[in-house]
Every structure is written in C-alpha cells, then in structure tokens.
C-alpha positions in Angstrom: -34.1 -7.2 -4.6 -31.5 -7.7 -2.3 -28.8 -7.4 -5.0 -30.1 -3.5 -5.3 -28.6 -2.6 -1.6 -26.6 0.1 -2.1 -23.0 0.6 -1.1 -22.9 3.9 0.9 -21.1 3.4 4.8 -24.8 5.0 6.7 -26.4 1.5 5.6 -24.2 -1.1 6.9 -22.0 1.2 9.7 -23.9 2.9 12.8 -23.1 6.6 13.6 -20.9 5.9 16.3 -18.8 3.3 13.9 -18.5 6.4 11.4 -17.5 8.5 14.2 -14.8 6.6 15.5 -13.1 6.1 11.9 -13.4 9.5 10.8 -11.9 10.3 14.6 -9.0 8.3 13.1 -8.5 9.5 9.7 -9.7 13.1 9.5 -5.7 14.0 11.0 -4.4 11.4 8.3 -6.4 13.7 6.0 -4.9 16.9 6.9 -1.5 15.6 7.7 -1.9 14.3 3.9 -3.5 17.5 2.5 -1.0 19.8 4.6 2.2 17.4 3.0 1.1 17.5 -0.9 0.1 21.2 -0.3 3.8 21.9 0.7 5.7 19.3 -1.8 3.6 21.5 -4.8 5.1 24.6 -3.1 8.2 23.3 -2.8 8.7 22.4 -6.3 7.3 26.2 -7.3 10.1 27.3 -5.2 13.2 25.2 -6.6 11.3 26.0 -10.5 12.2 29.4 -9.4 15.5 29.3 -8.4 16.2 26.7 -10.0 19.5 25.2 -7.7 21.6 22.9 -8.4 20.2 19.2 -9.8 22.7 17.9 -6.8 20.9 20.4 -4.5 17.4 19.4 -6.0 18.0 15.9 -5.5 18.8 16.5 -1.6 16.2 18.9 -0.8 13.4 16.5 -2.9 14.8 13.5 -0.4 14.8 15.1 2.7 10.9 16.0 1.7 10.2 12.6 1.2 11.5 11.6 4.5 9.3 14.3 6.1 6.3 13.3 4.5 6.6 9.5 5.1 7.7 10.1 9.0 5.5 13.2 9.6 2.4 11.0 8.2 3.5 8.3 10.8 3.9 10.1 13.7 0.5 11.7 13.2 -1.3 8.5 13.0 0.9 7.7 16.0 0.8 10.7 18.4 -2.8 11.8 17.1 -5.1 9.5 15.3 -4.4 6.2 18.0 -5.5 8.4 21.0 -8.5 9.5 18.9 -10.1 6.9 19.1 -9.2 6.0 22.6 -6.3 4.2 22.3 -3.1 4.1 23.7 -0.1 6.5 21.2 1.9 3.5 19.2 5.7 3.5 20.5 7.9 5.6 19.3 10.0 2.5 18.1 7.8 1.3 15.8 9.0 4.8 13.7 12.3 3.1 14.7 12.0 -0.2 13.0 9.4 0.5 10.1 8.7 4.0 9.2 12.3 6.0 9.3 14.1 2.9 7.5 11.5 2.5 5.1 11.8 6.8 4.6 15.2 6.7 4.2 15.0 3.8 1.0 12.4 5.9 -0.6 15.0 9.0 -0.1 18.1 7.2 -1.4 15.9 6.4 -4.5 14.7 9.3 -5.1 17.8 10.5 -4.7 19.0 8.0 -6.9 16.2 8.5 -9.7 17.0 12.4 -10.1 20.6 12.0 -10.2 20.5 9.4 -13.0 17.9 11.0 -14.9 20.3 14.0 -14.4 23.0 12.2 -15.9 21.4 10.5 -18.8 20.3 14.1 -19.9 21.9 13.9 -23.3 20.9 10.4 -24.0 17.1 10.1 -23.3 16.6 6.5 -24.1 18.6 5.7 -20.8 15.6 7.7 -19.1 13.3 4.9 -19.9 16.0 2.5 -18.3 17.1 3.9 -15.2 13.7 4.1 -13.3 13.0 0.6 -14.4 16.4 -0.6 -13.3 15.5 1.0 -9.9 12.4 -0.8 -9.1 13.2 -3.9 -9.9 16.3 -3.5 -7.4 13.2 -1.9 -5.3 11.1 -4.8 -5.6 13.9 -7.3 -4.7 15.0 -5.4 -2.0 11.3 -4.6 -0.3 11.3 -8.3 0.9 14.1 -9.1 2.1 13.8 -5.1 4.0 10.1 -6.4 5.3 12.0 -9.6 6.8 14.4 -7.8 8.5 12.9 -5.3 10.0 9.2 -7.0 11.5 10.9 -10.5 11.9 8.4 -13.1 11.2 8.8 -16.8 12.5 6.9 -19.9 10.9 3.7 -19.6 12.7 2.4 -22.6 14.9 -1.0 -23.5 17.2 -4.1 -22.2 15.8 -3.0 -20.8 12.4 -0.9 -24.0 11.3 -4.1 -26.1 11.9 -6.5 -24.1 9.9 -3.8 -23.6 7.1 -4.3 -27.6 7.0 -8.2 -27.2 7.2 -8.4 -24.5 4.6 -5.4 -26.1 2.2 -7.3 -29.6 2.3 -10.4 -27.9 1.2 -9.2 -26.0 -1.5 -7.2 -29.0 -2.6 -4.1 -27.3 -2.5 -0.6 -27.8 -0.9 -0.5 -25.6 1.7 1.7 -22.2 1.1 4.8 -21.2 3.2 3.0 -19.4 6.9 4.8 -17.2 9.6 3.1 -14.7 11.9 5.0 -11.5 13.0 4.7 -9.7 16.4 5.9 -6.1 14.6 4.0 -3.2 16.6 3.4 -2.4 12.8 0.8 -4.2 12.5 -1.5 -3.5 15.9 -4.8 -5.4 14.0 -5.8 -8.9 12.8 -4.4 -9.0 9.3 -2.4 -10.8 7.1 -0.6 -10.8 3.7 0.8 -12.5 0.5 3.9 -12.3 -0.1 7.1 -13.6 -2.7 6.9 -14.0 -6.0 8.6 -16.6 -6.6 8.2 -18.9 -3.2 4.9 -17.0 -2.4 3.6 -17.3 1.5 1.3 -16.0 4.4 2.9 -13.5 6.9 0.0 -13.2 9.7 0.0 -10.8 12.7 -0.3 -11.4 16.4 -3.3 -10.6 16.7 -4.8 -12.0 13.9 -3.4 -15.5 15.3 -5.4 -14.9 18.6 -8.4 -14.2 17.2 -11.6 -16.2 16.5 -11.5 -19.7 14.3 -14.1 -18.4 12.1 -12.0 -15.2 11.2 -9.0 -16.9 11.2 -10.5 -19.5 8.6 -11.8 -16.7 6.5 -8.6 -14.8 6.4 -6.4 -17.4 5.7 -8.7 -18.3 2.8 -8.5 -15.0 1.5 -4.7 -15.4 1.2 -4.7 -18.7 -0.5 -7.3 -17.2 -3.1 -4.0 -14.4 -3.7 -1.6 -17.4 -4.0 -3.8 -19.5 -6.0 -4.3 -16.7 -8.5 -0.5 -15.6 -8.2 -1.7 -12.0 -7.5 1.9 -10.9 -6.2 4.1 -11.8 -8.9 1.0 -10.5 -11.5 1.4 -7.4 -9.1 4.9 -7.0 -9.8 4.8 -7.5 -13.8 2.2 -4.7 -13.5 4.2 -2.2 -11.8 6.9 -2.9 -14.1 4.7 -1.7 -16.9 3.3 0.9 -14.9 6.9 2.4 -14.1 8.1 1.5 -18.3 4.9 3.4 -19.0 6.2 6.7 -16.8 10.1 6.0 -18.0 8.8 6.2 -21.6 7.0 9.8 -21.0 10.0 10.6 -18.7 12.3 10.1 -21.8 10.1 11.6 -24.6 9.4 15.1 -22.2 13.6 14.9 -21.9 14.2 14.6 -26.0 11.7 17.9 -26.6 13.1 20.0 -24.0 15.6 22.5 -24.9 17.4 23.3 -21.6 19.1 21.6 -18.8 19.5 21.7 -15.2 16.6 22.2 -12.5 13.9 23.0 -14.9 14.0 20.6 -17.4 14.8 17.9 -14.5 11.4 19.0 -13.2 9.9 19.0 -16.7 11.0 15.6 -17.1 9.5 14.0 -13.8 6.6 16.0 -14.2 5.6 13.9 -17.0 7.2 10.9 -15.8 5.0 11.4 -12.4 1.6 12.3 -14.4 2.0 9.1 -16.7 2.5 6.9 -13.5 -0.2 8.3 -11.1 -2.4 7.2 -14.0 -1.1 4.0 -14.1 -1.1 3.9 -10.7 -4.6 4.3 -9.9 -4.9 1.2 -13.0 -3.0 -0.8 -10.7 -5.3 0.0 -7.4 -8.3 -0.9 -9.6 -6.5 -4.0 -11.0 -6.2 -4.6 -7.3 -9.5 -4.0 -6.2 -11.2 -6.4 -8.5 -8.2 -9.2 -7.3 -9.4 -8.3 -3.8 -13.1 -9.0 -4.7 -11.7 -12.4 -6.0 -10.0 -13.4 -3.0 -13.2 -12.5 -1.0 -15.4 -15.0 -3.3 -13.0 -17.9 -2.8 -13.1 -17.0 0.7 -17.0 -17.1 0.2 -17.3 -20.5 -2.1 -15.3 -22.3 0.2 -16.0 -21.6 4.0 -19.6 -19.7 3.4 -20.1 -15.9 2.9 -20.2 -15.1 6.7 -21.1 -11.6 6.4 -20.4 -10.6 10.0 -17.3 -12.3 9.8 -16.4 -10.0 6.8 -17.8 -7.1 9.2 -15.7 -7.7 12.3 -12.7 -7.9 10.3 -13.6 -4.9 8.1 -15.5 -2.2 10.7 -12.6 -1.7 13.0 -12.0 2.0 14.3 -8.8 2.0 12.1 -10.7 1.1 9.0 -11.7 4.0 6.7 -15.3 3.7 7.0 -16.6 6.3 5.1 -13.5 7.2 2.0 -13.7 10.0 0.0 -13.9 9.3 -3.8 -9.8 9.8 -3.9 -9.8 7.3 -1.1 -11.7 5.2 -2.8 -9.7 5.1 -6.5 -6.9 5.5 -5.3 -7.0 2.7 -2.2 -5.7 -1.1 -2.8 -8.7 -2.7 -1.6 -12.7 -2.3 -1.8 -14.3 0.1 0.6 -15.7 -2.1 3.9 -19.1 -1.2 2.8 -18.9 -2.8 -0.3 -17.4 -6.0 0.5 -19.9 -6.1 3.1 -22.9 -6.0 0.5 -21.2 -8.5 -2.0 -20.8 -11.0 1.4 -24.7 -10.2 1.8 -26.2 -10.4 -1.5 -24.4 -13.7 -2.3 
C-alpha cells in the first residue's frame, strides 16, 4: 500500500514549506518568462530587418549576457529577501555569474559567426558546434576551479569519505570543499571526467554526520557509475544531433545572410532542446540511482533526504516544464522512493 503514495508537494511539504519556495521562485519565474518572451521578440525584430550576420551575432551576445545576469541578480536582489534572507553580494555576480555570461556570449558569438562562414559548405555546420563544446567542456572545469577556488577538504568530510569509501569497497575519489558565495546551501558535486572527484560546499561540511554521510554517498554512487564522463558523451550526441539539422536546414535554404542564419539555428535549437530534455531525463533516472546507493549503503533515512531536499531555495512545488526540463527529481518524489523502500 505504501508504494501507492503519490508524489504531489501538498503530501510530504506543509503550507508554509510551499509558501516559502514559491516566495523564492515565483520572481525566477517571471524574470524567466519576461527573458524568453523578449529573446522571441527580439529575433522577430532582427527577421525583419534582417542586419548584418556581424551585427546579429553582437546583438544575440549581448542578450545572452542580459538574460544570464538579469536572472542572477533577481534571485539575488529579489528572491533571497523573499524568503527572509539577507540579498547575496554583489560579488558573487562578480566571480560567477558575469564571467560565466560573458563565455556563453563569446560562443555564441562564436557559433553564429562560424556557421556564418561555413554557409556555402554545410557539412562544416555539423562540425563547428561540436568543435565548440568540446573546447566548452574542457574549458568549464578548469573556469569552475578558478573562479570558486576549492581546496582538498579536511575534518569532518575527509573522515566520512574514509567511512563511506570503506563501505562501498572503493578507493576513495579526489575531495575539496569550496567557500564560493555561489553555493550559500549544503551541497556537493561530481566532477572530471577523466580524474573524477567531490567538490563540497561550506556549509555542507558543517552540517550534520548523518547528512554529510548521505551526501557524500550520493557522489560516490555518480563516480562509481561514471555519470560525468557518460554526461559528456551524451551532450556530444545531443549537440551532433542539433549540428546535423543545423547543416541539413543550411543545404535547403536558398538565401543568405540574417534569415537563413536564423533558419539554420532555428532548426539547430529545436533538434537540441529535444535532446536536451533526453539528457535531463537521462539525468534524472542517474539521480534516482545515486539516491539508492545512498539508500543500500547507509539506510534510506527519509528525513535525511527531507532536510536536504525541503530547503526554502528548493522548488517545492515545479511546474511540469520544471519538472522535464530540471536535472534532478522533484523533492517530493525522492522523498516517496526514500519512504516506500
């Protein structure tokens, strides 16, 4: 009977839980709404006057920028004192979100002027995108490093990294902790491909043993399974996938310059949101896998799983974009799997 408890946020969060996050989101929302709702008119406009591809490529960039920094600053100024806390600093736009706009810009950037130039010889649109991302990929760590500065991690974490390896049966991955106001929660993630390890916040390494244990467990699950570098081959395919449309849509069209630029990502974009939303799934279900390792080993211990997963900054109640189109399962249902073990 118990297996039959449905996964909807009213039967595991109370109303002021579901108040608080939607406090917190419901600006992220309409920041999010307001940006897509301007990018779409914004492309009307340059289909219309079709500028440039130089010009194109600029103006596209410098929208990027705004969305990514806009969406930051709103969760920053608006959403943290929502919910009663204190506004992040303004550095943390500093070291995180305005570098990390600025890549995305110079790609895109990048992206249209390439596909731009490879106009006449379509086959090299299927190249250059995949070129780009892999230089993306190798870059993204190296960037993460350098901008939230982790150090190997010591104390409490080091021990149960031993406790949790030994039971496992496993040497013990790579583990550093960083103190980036990026990461304001207990959290922590997988990262390398190649030399994978455990990057853990601050807070994380000051909370409870029995989270501690259940997080760290979690991560080992991800570099037992080598989710990362599966994660990369998969976004590989998933961005071959969108160069391949990209390419075909740029042999079939007739014309040149803004238009058929805009033809051409068009179908490049549609082909990799679909892939896209493969790859959140695909994640998802390696999520629920990490969460059953995490189970088998140390116990289910459901209101574990709930302290780390009902925080105000957690989307308690998604919509069903949210919930397709987000990396991991909604706190509600990872709370029933942990109870209906």
């Amino acid at each position: 009977m118990t297996r039959a408890l449905p996964a909807t946020p009213g039967r595991w969060f109370s109303e002021e839980e579901l108040h608080r996050s939607n406090a917190y989101h419901r600006p992220l929302r309409r920041a999010a709404q307001l940006a897509d709702g301007g990018f779409a008119v914004l492309v009307v406009v340059l289909w219309v006057l079709d500028p440039a591809v130089a010009v194109t490529a600029v103006v596209l960039a410098i929208a990027v920028v705004l969305r990514a920094v806009g969406g930051d600053l709103v969760m920053d100024r608006v959403a943290e004192p929502a919910i009663g806390e204190a506004p992040l600093p303004l550095r943390r736009l500093l070291i995180s979100s305005v570098p990390v706009a600025m890549l995305r810009a110079g790609l895109v950037g990048a992206l249209i002027l390439a596909l731009d130039a490879a106009v006449d010889r379509p086959w090299l649109i299927g190249v250059v995108p995949v070129i780009l991302v892999a230089l993306a990929l190798l870059v993204a760590e190296w960037w993460f490093d350098l901008v939230h500065r982790p150090t190997p991690a010591g104390g409490p974490s080091s021990s149960v990294v031993a406790e949790v390896a030994s039971r496992l049966d496993v040497d013990p991955p790579h583990v550093q902790t960083t103190a980036s106001p990026a990461f304001p929660g207990p959290t922590a993630m997988t990262l390398g491909a190649r030399r994978p390890r455990i990057v853990t916040t601050a807070a994380l390494d000051g909370a409870e043993p029995q989270l501690l244990e259940w997080v760290v467990a979690h991560e080992f699950a991800h570099v037992r399974r080598r989710d990362v570098p599966r994660g990369r081959v998969a976004a590989w395919l998933a961005v071959g996938a969108a160069s391949v449309a990209a390419a075909v849509t740029a042999a079939s069209v007739d014309s040149s310059g803004t238009r058929a630029l805009l033809m051409t990502m068009g179908a490049g974009l549609t082909v990799w949101l679909i892939m896209q939303l493969a790859l959140m799934a695909r994640s998802r279900h390696a999520e629920r896998l990490a969460d059953d390792v995490a189970a088998a080993v140390l116990g289910p211990r459901p209101a574990v799983v709930r302290a780390l997963v009902s925080g105000p900054r957690a989307r308690l109640d998604p919509t069903l974009w949210e919930r397709i189109s987000a990396p991991h399962p909604t706190p509600a249902e990872r709370l029933r799997r942990m109870t209906t073990r």
